[in-house]
N, C-alpha and C positions, 0 to 999 in steps of 0.2 A: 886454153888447150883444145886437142882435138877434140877430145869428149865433153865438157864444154859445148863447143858447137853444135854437135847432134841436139835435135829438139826434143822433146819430151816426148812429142807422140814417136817418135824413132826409138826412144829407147824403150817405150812401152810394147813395142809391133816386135822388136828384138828381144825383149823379156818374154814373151808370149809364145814366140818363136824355141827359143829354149825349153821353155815349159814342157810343150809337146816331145821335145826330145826328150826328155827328163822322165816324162810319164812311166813307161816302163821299166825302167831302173828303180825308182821308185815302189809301184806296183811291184815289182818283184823281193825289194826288201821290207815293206812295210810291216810285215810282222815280227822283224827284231828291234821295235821302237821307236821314237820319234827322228824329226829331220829336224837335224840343226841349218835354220834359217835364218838370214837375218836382215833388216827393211834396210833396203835402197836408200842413199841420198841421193839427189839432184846431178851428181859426177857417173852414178853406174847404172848397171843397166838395170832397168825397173823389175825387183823380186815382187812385185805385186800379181801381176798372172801365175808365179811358180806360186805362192800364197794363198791364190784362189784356188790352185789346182788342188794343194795339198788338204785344204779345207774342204772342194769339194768329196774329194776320196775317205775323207775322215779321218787324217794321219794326223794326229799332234803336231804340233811345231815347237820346236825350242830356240828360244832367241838370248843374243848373246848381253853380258853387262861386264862392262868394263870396273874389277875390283881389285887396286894397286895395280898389281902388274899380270893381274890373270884375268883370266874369260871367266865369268861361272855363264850358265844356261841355264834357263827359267821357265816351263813350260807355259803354252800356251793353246788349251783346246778348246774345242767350238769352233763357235762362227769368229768369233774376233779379229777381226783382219789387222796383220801386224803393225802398219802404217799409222793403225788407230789408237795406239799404245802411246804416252805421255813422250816428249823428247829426254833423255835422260842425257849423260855425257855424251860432249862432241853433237848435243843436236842431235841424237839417233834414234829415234823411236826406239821406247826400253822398256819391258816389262817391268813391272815395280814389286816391289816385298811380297805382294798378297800371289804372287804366281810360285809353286814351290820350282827349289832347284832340281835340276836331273844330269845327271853326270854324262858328260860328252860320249865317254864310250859306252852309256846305254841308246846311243840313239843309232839308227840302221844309217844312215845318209849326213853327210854335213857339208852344205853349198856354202864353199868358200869364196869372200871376196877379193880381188887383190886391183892390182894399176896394170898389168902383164903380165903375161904365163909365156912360157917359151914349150919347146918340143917334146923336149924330158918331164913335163909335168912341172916345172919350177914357176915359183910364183913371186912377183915383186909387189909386198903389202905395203902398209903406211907407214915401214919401218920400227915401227915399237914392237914386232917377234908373239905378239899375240895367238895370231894364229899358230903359228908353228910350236911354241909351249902345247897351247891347248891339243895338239893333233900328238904331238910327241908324245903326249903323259895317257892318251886316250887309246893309243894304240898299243901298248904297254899292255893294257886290261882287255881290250877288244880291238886282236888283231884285222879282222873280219870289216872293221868301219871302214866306210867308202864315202874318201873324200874327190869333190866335184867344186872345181873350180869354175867360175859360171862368165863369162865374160863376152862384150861387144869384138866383133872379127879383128877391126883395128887393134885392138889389144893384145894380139897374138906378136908375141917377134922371136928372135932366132935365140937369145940366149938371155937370159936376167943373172946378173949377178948375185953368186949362190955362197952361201954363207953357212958353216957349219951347222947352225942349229936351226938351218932353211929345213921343211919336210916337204919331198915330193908329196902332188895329187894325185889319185888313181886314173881320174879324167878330169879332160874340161870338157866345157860344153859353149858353144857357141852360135849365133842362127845359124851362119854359112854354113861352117864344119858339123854341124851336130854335137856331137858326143864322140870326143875322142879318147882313147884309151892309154894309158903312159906305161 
């Protein structure tokens, strides 16, 4: 695939690239909680500079574990860089037991991943509805969560096919585009 092709240092210069954008949206929520984040594989664009960012500003991170058919989020503060977290399902870098859980809509920010976002903020994931449960049931209790869809420019297109229980994102964020608004 295309993303595929991009090299690693490409997708790390375009994670980095994001970050910056990110910064102040960030900085500006960071005291209603943490950011739901969650480690790159080798397909998207590298969350390890948004990781470092959040770590250097001293914002929590919560990352995600895949339980049945829901998200929980698992804090993770300090230095601990997410990457460095044991592989859990799917090969993901995954918090394990000893990190307590934190409810998605306590957290200020949640960087969503997906395969394409289109113009309206729609996002096409791995198909298993994860995301969109977890953003549905989180929004519910904290209308106020600001969800950021984070993806390489290629990954932008005109429309994804949108499915009742799809949730738009508030923005995406991209190097080229920056931070767009939906």
């Amino acid at each position: 695939s295309m993303l595929a092709a991009l090299d690693r240092e490409e997708k790390r210069r375009a994670g980095q690239r994001v970050a910056e954008h990110l910064e102040a949206t960030i900085t500006a929520h960071r005291h209603r909680g943490p950011v739901a984040l969650f480690a790159s594989l080798e397909h998207e664009i590298d969350t390890r500079p948004l990781d470092a960012l959040l770590r250097q500003l001293g914002v929590a991170r919560a990352l995600p574990v895949v339980v049945g058919e829901l998200l929980e989020f698992r804090l993770i503060e300090g230095e601990h860089p997410a990457h460095d977290l044991a592989p859990g399902n799917f090969q993901v870098p995954t918090p394990g037991p000893e990190h307590p859980v934190v409810e998605l809509a306590a957290c200020s920010v949640v960087i969503t991943p997906g395969l394409a976002f289109d113009a309206s903020g729609q996002r096409l994931g791995h198909g298993r509805g994860f995301y969109d449960r977890a953003l549905s049931a989180a929004r519910v209790e904290n209308p106020d969560l600001v969800a950021v869809g984070i993806l390489l420019d290629l990954q932008r297109v005109e429309t994804v096919p949108v499915a009742e229980h799809d949730v738009a994102l508030d923005f995406t964020c991209s190097p080229a585009s920056g931070l767009v608004e939906h």
